[in-house]
C-alpha positions as CSV (number, residue, x, y, z in Angstrom):
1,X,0.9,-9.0,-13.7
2,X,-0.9,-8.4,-10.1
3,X,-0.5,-10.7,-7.5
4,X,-2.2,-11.4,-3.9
5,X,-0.9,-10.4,-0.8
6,X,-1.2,-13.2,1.2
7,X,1.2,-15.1,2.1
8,X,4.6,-14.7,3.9
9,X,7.1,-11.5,3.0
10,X,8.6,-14.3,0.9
11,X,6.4,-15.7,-1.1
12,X,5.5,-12.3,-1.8
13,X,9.1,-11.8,-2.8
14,X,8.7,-14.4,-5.2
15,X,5.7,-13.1,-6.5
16,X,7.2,-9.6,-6.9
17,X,9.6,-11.3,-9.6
18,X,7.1,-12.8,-11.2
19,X,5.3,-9.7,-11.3
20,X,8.4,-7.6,-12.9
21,X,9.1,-10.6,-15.2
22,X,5.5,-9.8,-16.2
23,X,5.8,-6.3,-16.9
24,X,9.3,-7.1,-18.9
25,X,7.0,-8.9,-21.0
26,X,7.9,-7.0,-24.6
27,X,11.3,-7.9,-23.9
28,X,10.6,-11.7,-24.7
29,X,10.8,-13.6,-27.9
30,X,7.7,-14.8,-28.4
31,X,6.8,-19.3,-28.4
32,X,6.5,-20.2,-31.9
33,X,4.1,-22.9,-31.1
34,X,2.1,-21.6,-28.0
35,X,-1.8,-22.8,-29.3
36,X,-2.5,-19.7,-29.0
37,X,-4.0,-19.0,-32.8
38,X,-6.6,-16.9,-32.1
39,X,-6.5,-13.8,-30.3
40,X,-6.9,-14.5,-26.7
41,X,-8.4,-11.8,-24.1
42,X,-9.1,-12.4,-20.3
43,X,-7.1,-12.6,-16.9
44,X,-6.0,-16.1,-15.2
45,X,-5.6,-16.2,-11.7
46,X,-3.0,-18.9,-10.4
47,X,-1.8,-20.2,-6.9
48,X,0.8,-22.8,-5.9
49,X,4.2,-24.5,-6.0
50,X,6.9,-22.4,-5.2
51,X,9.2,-24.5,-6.9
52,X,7.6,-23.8,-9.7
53,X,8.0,-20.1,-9.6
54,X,11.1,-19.3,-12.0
55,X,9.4,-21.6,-14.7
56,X,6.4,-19.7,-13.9
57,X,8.2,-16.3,-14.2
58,X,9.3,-16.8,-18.0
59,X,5.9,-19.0,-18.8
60,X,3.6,-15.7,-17.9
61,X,6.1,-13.5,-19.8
62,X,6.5,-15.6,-23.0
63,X,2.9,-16.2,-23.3
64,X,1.9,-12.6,-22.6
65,X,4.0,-11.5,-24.9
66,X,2.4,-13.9,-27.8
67,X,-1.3,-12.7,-25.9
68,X,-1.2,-9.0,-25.1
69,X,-4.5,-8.8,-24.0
70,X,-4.4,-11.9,-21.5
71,X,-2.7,-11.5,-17.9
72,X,-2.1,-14.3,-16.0
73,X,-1.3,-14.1,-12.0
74,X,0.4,-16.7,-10.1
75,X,1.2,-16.8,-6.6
76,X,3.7,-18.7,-5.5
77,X,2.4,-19.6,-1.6
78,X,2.9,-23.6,-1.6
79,X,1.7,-26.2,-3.2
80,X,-0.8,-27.0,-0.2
81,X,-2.2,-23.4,-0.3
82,X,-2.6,-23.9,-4.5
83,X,-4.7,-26.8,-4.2
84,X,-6.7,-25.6,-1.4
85,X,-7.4,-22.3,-3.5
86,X,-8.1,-24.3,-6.8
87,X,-10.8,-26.7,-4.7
88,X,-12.8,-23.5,-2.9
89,X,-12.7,-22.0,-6.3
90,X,-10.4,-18.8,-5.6
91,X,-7.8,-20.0,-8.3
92,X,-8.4,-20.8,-11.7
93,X,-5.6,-22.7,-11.2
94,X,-3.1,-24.9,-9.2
95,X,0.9,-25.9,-9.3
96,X,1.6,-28.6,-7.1
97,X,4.3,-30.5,-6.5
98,X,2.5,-33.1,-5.2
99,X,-1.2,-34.4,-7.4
100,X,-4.5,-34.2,-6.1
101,X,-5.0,-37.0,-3.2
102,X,-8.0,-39.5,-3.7
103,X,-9.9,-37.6,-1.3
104,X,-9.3,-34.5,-3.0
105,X,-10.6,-35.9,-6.1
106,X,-13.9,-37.1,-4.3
107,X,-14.7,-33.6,-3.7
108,X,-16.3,-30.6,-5.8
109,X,-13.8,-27.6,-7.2
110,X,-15.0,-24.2,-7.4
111,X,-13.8,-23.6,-10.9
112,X,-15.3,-26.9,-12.6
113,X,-18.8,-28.0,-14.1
114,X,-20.5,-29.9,-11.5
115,X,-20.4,-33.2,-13.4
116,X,-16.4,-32.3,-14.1
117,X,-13.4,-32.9,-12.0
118,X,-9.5,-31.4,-11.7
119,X,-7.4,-33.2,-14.0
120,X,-3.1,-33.4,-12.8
121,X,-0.8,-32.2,-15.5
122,X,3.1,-32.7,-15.4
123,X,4.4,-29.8,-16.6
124,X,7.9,-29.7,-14.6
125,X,10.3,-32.1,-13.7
126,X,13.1,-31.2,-11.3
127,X,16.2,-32.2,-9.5
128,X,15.4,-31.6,-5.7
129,X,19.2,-30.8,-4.3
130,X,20.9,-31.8,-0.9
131,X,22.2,-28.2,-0.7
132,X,24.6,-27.6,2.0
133,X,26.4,-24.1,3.0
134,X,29.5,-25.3,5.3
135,X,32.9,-23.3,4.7
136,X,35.8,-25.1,2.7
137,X,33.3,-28.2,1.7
138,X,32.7,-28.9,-1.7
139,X,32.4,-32.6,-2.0
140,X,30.1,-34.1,-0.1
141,X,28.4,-37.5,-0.1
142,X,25.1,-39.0,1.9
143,X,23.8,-42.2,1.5
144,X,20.3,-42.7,2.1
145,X,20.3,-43.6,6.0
146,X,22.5,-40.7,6.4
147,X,20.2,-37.9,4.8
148,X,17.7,-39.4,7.0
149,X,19.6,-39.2,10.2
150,X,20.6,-35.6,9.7
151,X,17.0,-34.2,8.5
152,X,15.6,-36.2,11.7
153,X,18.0,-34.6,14.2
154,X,19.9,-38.0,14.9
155,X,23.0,-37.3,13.2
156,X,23.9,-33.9,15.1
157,X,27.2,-32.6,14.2
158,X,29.2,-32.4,10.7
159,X,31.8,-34.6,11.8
160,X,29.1,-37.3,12.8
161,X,31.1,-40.5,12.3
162,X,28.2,-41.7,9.7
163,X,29.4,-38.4,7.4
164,X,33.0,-39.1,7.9
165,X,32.7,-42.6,7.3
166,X,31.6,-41.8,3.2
167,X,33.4,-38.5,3.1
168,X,37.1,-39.9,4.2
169,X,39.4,-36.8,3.0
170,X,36.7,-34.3,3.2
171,X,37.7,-31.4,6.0
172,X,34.4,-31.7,8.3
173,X,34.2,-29.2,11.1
174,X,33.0,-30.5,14.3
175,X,29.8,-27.8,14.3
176,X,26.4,-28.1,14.8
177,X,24.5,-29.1,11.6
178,X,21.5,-26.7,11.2
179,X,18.5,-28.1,8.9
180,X,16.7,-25.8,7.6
181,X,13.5,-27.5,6.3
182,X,9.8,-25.8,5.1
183,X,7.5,-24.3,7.6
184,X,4.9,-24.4,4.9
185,X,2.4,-27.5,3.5
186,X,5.0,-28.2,0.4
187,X,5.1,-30.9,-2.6
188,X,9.0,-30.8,-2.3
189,X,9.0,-31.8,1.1
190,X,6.7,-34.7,0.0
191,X,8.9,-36.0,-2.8
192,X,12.3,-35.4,-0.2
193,X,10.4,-37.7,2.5
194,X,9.5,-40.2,-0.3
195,X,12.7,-40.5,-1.1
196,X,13.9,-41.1,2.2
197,X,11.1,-43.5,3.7
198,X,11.2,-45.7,0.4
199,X,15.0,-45.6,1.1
200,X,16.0,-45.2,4.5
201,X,12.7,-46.8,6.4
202,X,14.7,-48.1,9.7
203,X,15.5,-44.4,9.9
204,X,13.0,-42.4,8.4
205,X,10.0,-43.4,10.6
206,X,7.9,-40.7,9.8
207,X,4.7,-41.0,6.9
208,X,6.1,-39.3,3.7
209,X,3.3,-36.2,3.7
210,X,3.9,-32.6,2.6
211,X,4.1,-31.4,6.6
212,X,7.6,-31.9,8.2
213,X,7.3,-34.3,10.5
214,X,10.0,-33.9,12.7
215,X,10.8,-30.7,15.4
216,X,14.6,-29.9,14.4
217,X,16.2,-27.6,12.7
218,X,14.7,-23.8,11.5
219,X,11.7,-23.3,9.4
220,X,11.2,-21.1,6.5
221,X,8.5,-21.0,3.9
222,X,8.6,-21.9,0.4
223,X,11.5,-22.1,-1.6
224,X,12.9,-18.5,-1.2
225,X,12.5,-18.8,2.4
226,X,14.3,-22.0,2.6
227,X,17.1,-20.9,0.2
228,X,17.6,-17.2,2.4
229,X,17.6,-19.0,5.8
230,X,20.5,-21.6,4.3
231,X,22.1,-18.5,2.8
232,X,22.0,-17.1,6.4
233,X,23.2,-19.5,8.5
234,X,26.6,-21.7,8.6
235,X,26.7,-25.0,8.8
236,X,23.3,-25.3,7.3
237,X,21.8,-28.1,5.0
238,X,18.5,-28.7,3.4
239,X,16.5,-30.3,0.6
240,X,15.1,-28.0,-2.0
241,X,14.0,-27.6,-6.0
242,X,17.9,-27.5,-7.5
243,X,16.6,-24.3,-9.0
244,X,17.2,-22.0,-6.1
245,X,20.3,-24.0,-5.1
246,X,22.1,-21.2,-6.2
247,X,25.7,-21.2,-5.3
248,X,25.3,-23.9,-1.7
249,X,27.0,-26.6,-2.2
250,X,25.2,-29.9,-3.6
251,X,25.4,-33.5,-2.4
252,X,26.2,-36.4,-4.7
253,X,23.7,-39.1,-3.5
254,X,24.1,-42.9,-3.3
255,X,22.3,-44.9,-5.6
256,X,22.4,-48.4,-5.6
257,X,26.4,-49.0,-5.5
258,X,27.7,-45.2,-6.8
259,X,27.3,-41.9,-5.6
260,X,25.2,-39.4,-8.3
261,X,25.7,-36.1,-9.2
262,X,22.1,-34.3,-9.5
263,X,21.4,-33.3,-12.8
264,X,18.0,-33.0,-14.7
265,X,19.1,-35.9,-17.1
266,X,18.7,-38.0,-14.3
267,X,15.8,-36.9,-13.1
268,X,14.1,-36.9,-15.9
269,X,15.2,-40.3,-16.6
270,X,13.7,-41.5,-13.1
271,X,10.2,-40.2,-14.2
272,X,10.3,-41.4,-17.9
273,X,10.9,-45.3,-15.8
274,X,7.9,-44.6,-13.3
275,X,4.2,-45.6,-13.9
276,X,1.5,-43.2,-13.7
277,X,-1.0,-43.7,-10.7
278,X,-3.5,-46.4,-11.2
279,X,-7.0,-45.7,-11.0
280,X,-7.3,-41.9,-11.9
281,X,-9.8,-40.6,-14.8
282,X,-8.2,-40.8,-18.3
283,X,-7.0,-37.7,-18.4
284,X,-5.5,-37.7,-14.8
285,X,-1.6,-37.9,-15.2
286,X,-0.1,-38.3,-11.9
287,X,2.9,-40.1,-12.2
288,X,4.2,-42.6,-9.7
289,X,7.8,-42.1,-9.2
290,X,10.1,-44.8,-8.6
291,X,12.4,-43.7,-5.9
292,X,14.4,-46.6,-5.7
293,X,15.7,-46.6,-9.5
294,X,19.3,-47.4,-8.8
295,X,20.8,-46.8,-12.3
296,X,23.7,-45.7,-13.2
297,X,23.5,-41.6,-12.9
298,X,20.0,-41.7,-12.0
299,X,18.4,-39.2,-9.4
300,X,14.9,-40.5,-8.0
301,X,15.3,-37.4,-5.2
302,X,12.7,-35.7,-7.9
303,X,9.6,-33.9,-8.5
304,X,7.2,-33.7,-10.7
305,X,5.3,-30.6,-10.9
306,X,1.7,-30.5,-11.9
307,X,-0.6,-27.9,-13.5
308,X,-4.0,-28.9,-11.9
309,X,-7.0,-27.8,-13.9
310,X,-10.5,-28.3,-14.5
311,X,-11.9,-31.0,-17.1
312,X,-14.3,-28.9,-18.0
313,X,-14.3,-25.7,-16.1
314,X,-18.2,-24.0,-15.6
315,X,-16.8,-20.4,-17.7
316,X,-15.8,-21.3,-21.4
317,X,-13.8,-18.5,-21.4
318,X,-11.4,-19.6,-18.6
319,X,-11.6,-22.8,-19.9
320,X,-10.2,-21.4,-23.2
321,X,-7.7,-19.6,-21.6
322,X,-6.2,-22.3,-19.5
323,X,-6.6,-24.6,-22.2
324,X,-4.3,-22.4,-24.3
325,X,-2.3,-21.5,-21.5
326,X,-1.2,-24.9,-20.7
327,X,-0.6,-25.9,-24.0
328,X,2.2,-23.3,-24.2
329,X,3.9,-24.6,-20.8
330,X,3.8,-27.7,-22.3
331,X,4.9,-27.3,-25.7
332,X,8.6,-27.9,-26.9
333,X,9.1,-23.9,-26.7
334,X,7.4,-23.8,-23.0
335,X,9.8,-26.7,-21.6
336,X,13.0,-25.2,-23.1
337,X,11.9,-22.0,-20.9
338,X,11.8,-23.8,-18.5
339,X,14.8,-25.7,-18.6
340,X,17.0,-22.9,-19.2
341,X,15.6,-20.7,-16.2
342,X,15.3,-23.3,-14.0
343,X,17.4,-26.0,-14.9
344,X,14.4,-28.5,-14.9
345,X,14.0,-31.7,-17.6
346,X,11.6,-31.2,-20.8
347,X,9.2,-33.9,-20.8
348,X,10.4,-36.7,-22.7
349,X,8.5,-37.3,-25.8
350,X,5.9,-40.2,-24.5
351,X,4.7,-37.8,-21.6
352,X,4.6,-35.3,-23.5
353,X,2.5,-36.2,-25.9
354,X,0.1,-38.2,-23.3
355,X,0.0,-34.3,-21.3
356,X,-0.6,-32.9,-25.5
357,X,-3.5,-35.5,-25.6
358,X,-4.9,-34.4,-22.4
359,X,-4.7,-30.3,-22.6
360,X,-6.9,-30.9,-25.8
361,X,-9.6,-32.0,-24.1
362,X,-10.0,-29.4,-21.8
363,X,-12.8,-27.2,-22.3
């Protein structure tokens, strides 16, 4: 697998283990039910969600291991740099974490018959963590107002009396907390400031977009960034895809009356609750998340991950391709890949087969 050099010395990190999970290819067993029964040539080019990119790594290889003759790039730059590549036409496709916007939509895309539009597929449904790397803590809890106050800059030091107040006979050093937050247009900092405005408004002043909206803290770009700049500093915290969460330690969150423990269970359990945006074409599948679920183990700090592609794309051959492509990410074998690499949530079985329904009809 090749991949572009743009992009920052991490997401090209990220892309170099795509590109060596790519050339371990033979190594994987191949999808028994990957919709790919005839033989398939050609080469996919896709851009995006950096979240995304362990999914992505073991997607590429199953599939090319089941298509020998197909080779499929992705480049893991940001979900904002996917979908502006997918619109100007220099991907032939997108992962965002974040769906097409309406003005988006009223646009044209490169890729995509001029009477055809970009259709949003959920393909990946993750945890986003509270990860933390402070010495000696490993049980911490944050309400809502609190996450808020810290990622704005209000709440300054670990031994904030807000912190202490829910963490009682936690050890909480009296340091400076560092946020660490991305530098980068990102889907996962859209779904974390969702979260937070629908949750902590009186705090969170700020409108939930995928820019960071507030000057505190250190930058880094995309998720490998974010995850080697916590790794780097003490006393850090930040909000990113539980995937690359690694060994930091994780928040429990408070939801409704009880503090959760992130898992993809609950996650997934969030998005099977929450309606799909009103007012999209039929085959649009943008989901609506309800952030302020407050059920028992539930964990509305999620995202859903989309595979953005053409209804009808102007090549039949890429159309093909994708079209078979995407029906392997979302097929039973293609979310259990996920899932174990990445620790994200298989779609449960109505959004599945609603994404199923829509893949067909993709030409």
């Amino acid at each position: 697998m090749k991949f572009s050099r743009i992009g920052s010395i991490a997401a090209v990190a990220v892309a170099a283990t795509i590109v060596l999970s790519s050339c371990a290819s033979n190594e994987a067993a191949a999808p028994s039910d990957s919709n790919s029964a005839a033989a398939l040539t050609g080469t996919l080019a896709g851009i995006g969600s950096s979240a995304q990119g362990t999914a992505q790594t073991n997607w590429i290889k199953n599939f090319q291991t089941e298509n020998p003759d197909v080779t499929i790039n992705y480049d893991p730059q940001g979900s904002g740099a996917g979908r502006t590549a997918f619109i100007s036409g220099a991907a032939d496709f997108a992962g965002s974490d974040a769906a097409l916007k309406d003005e988006e939509l009223s646009g044209t895309f490169g890729k995509c018959a001029p009477d055809s539009k970009a259709i949003d597929l959920p393909v990946y449904i993750s945890p986003i963590a509270i990860a933390y790397n402070v010495d000696g803590l490993t049980d911490l809890k944050l309400d809502a107002d609190t996450v808020a106050g810290i990622f704005k800059g209000t709440i300054k030091t670990w031994n904030d009396k807000a912190i202490t107040a829910l963490n009682p006979d936690a050890t909480l050093p009296s340091a400076k907390i560092t946020v660490v937050h991305r530098s980068d247009d990102s889907g996962t900092t859209q779904n974390f400031a969702q979260w937070v405005s629908a949750n902590a408004p009186t705090v969170w002043d700020a409108e939930a977009t995928q820019t960071y909206p507030y000057k505190v803290g250190d930058a880094a770009k995309g998720t490998s960034g974010v995850a080697d700049a916590v790794k780097s500093s003490p006393n850090s915290i930040t909000y990113i895809d539980d995937s690359a969460a690694g060994d930091f330690g994780k928040a429990q969150l408070k939801v409704g009356d009880a503090f959760s423990t992130i898992s993809a269970e609950g996650a997934a359990a969030v998005v099977a609750k929450s309606p799909l945006v009103e007012g999209r074409e039929t085959n649009d599948l943008a989901i609506n998340i309800d952030r302020k679920n407050t059920e028992a183990n539930a964990w509305p700090l999620v995202l859903v991950s989309y595979l953005i592609t053409c209804q009808t794309y102007t090549d039949p051959a890429v159309g093909t391709l994708v079209k078979a492509y995407a029906g392997y990410v979302a097929s039973a074998d293609g979310q259990t890949a996920a899932a174990t690499a990445a620790k994200s949530a298989p779609l449960s079985t109505d959004l599945s087969s609603k994404v199923a329904a829509a893949i067909a009809t993709i030409k």
